[in-house]
C-alpha positions, 0 to 999 in steps of 0.5 A: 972355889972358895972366895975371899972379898975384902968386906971391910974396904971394898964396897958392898955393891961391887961385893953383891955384883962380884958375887953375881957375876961370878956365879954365872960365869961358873955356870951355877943354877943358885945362890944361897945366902944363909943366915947363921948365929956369927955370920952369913954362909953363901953358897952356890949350886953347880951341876945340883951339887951346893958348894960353899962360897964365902963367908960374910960376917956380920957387920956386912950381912945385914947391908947385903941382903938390903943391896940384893933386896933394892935390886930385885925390886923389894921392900927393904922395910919389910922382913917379916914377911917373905918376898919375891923379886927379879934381877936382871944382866947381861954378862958376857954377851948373855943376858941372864935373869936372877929371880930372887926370893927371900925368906925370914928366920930366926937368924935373919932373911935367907936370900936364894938367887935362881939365875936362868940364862936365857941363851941356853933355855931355849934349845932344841929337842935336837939339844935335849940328849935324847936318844934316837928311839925317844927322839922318834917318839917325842916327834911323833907325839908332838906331831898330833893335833889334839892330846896332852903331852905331860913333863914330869920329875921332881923340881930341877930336873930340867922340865921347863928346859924340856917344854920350852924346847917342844914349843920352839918345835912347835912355834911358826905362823900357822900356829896360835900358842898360848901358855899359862905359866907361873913365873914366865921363865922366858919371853918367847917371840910369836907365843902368846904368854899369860902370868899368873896372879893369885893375889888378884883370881888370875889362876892357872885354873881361871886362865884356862877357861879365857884361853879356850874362847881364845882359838889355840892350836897349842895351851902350855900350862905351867904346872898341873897343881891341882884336880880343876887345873887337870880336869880342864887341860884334859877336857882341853884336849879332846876338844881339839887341842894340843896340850903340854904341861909338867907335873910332879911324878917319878916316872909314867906309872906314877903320872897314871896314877896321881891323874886319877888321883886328882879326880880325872875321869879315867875315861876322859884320860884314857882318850886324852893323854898323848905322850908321858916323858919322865926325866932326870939330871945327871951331872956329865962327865967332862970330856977332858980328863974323864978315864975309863976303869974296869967295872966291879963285880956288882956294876957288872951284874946291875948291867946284865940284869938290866941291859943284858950286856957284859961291860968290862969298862966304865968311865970314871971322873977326875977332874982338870981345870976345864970342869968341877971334881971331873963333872962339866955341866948336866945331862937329862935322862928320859923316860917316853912312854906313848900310849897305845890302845892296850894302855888306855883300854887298861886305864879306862878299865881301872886295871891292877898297877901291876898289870899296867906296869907290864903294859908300859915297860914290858912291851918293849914300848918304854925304855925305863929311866934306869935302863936310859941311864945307863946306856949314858953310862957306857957312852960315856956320859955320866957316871955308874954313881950318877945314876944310882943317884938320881934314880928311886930304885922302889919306883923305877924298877919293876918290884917282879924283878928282884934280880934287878932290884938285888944288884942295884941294892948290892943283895945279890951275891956276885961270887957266884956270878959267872960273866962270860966274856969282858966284851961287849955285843960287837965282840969289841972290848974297851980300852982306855982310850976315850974313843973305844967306848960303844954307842948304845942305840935303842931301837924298837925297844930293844937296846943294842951296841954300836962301834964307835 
């Protein structure tokens, strides 16, 4: 992974293309370039995982950050001050957009590189790794007239990915979509986007209000930021239109919660929110040379606990040419909680969170992220460890099952554990064969095993 370039004889704009061009063909979603006291440390992100890169030293650094600088449209006498720039190339047939932001500190300007390849933003829900149980939801969801559908996780967790693909669903002649979105992370054909712009008023709160006099049937928002954005989009919705937006939350309770905390009338939200669908990414594992392995005593219990299945077998990474360390690429795990009566009843009510909680995940109307996770685990997808860490065990878990809660934190004494059997449902035990490992499909709420 690590590159040497020839800093001294070759010139710095075939370094700074090099370095670009590269990148994208590792499929990395960042470049950092840092200033240290002896030189400049690039590194690059690849499945959320910062890998070092090169090294630049510093008789060079400093004409690097200025060739990066004039081609993302900076100031290059400017460096007090951060700035924000855009790159874009067309690498392999793909055109790929690089947002540029640079950043001073003590030691000089820190440039981070985003790079967005335009081919694979756009998908489907159909691409998403939804399953079958959550696919019919996001279906049926979209398929309403009015409501707000919310995207929520922390940052990077693919949420624009997930929008965007609702909106491609969404996009024909008999539909008038308008977004509101700060940057345009991509250009769609037969939707009409809006920039946002502090500097001059143009905020997402401002845009909102014209777009309403601009007869929607769809309004994307970029992100909830703040309680006017949200009382808006709510008041939005009830008056007949289809929202969709992200927020910043951990899961649906939590995006219950930070809504009323924004000061948005519980009644108005309990009449307007649609459908939640938390997420989180995982890094996949490569098809290739991934190989199967018993499960330890502890993984076995945080299965029975949570699926109540026994699992003998998981897969674990190796690593081949074809991948980084065993891992090729990402896979989102999602959360999709659509209200029902009892759900808005409790938060128009102001019910305990307890209470609400049951009402979400003990129903059999949610499939938790944690419980969605590991379905991904015995298909194969992703890794035990994985899981565990992207997963806030104080958030995702309910705090009444300590059970639970002890075997993911390894509390649980599993010595005194008795697993019945090492086969699964079906009575089909895995074996080292990649194609032995069972299918988990959720229907209903309820999980269950299928043969491969």
């Amino acid at each position: 992974m690590y590159t040497n370039y020839d800093y001294d004889n070759k010139p710095i704009v075939d370094i700074v293309n090099a370095i670009l061009i590269d990148a994208a063909k590792k499929r990395a979603s960042d470049i950092h370039m840092d200033q240290t006291p002896t030189s400049m440390r690039v590194r690059i992100r690849i499945d959320g995982e910062l890998v070092l890169y090169t090294e630049v030293p510093p008789s060079v650094k400093k004409n690097l950050v200025t060739r990066v600088k004039i081609i993302s449209g900076m100031n290059i006498t400017e460096s007090r001050v951060p700035q924000d720039g855009a790159i874009k190339m067309a690498i392999d047939d793909k055109d790929i957009d690089f947002r540029v932001s640079s950043l001073p500190t003590v030691y000089g300007e820190k440039i981070v590189i985003r790079l967005l390849d335009n081919s694979e933003t756009l998908g489907r829900i159909e691409d998403l790794g939804l399953s079958d149980f959550n696919y019919k939801k996001i279906k049926k969801a979209i398929a309403k007239p009015n409501g707000i559908i919310l995207v929520t996780g922390a940052t990077g967790t693919g949420k624009s990915t997930t929008v965007y693909a609702i909106l491609h669903e969404l996009n024909n002649e008999k539909t008038n979509i308008i977004t509101v979105e700060d940057p345009v992370e991509m250009k769609i054909d037969g939707v009409n986007q809006v920039q946002v712009n502090q500097e001059i008023g143009m905020t997402f709160a401002n845009a909102l209000r014209s777009i309403l006099r601009q007869d929607p049937d769809v309004i994307m928002i970029g992100e909830i930021r703040d309680s006017e954005t949200a009382r808006i989009a709510v008041r939005a919705s009830i008056t007949g239109h289809l929202v969709l937006s992200t927020i910043h939350t951990n899961n649906s309770l939590a995006t219950i919660e930070r809504l009323t905390d924004m000061d948005v009338e519980r009644y108005l939200l309990g009449s307007a929110l649609e459908a939640l669908v938390a997420q989180r990414l995982c890094k996949k594992l490569c098809p290739k040379c991934r190989q199967s392995r018993p499960t330890t005593p502890y993984e076995k219990e945080v299965f029975k606990a949570a699926l109540n299945m026994d699992i003998p077998y998981i897969y674990k990474p190796v690593g081949c040419p074809s991948c980084y360390k065993g891992y090729q690429g990402r896979i989102a795990i999602q959360e999709v909680l659509i209200l029902n009566q009892d759900i808005r009843d409790a938060i128009v009510a102001n019910k305990p969170k307890e209470e609400l909680r049951k009402l979400i995940y003990k129903s059999g109307n949610t499939v938790s992220l944690l419980d969605d996770g590991l379905i991904k685990v015995i298909n194969g997808l992703t890794s035990f460890e994985e899981v565990l860490r992207v997963i806030d065990i104080e958030e995702d878990i309910d705090e009444e099952d300590e059970r639970i809660k002890n075997a993911i934190t390894g509390k649980t004494n599993v010595s005194n554990i008795e697993i019945k059997n090492e086969e699964t449902k079906t009575g089909a035990t895995i074996s080292n064969q990649v194609t032995s490992t069972p299918i988990i499909k959720a229907q209903d709420g309820q999980v269950e095993t299928l043969p491969f």
